[in-house]
N, C-alpha and C positions, 0 to 999 in steps of 0.2 A: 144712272141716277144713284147718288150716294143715300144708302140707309141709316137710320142713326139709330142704336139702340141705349135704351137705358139699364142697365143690366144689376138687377138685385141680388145680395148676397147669398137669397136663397138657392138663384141659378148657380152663382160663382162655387158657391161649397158644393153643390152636385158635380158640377164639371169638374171639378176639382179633384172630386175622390171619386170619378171613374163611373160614376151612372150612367147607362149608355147614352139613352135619351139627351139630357143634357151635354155630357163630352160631343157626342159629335153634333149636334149642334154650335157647339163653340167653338169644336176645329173647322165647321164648313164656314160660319160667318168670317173666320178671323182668317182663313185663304181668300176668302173674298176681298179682293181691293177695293169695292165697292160699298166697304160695312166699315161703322166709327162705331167702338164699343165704348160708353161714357159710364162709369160711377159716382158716386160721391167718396172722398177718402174715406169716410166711414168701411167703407168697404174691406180698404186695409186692414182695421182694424179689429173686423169682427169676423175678417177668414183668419187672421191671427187669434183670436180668442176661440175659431172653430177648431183650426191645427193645434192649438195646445191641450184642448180640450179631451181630441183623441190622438193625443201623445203622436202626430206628425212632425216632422222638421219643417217648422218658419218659412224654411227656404223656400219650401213646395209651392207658398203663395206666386210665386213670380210666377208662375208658369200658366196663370190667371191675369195678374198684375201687370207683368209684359206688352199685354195688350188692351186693353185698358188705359182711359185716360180719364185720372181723377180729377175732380171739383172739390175746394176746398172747400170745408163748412165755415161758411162766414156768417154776420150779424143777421145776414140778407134771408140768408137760407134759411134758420134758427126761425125767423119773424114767419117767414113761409110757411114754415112747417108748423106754426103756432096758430096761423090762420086758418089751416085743413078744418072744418067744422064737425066733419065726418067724424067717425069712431076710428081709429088706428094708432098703434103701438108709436111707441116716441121713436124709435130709428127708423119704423115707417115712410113716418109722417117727414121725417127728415130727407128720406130716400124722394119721397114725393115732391116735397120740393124743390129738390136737384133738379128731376125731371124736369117740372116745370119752367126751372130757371132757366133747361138746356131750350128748351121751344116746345111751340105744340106737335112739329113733327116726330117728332123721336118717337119709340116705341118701347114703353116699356116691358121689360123680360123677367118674369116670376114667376115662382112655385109657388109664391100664397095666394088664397082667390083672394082672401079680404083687400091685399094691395093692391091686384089686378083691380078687383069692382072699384073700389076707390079712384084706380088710376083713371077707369072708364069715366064713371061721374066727374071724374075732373077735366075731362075732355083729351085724355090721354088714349092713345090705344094700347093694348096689353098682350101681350102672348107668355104661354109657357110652354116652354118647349120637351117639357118630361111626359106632360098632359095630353097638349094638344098634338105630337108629334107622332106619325106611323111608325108599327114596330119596323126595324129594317135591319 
């Protein structure tokens, strides 16, 4: 059975820069031929404003982005995320309704609780894998 995650930038910047929790979390899903990793292209753009941030090379993103299969933010999404009633940050709420847009099965993957609880309330399920995952 194929899993489908929805994966937030919070997770992607941890895996990224080597937190254990998160890294191998993303190297086990993404050996898994059973696991589809989904974002929204936002996602591009804001491990790109992370890496510059702390003076990383660009490049580094791919190695997140590789795997990964983006959503473009469209009119559709934009509305989505304008309809969230809830309290949540505007790239959030945008993340949120990617999710949504991908189906109710996916699962969303974040280090913020606020987006997790939100993801829940909106009939999404949530993990984070820095969190909830045994040390090992």
């Amino acid at each position: 059975m194929v899993t489908r995650y929805y994966v937030d930038t919070s997770v992607a910047v941890h895996a990224l820069m080597g937190t254990p929790r998160a890294a191998r979390w993303f190297d086990e899903v993404t050996a898994d031929g059973e696991t589809i990793l989904i974002s929204s292209r936002l996602l591009q753009t804001e491990l790109t404003r992370a890496l510059r941030r702390d003076d990383v090379p660009v490049a580094d993103r791919e190695a997140v982005l590789a795997n990964v299969g983006l959503a473009p933010v469209t009119e559709a999404i934009l509305t989505g995320a304008e309809a969230i009633t809830q309290h949540v940050k505007t790239l959030d709420a945008i993340h949120l309704a990617t999710a949504l847009s991908v189906g109710s099965d996916v699962v969303v993957v974040s280090h913020d609780a606020n987006l997790k609880r939100i993801a829940e309330m909106l009939g999404l399920s949530a993990h984070d894998p820095i969190q909830d995952a045994p040390d090992g």
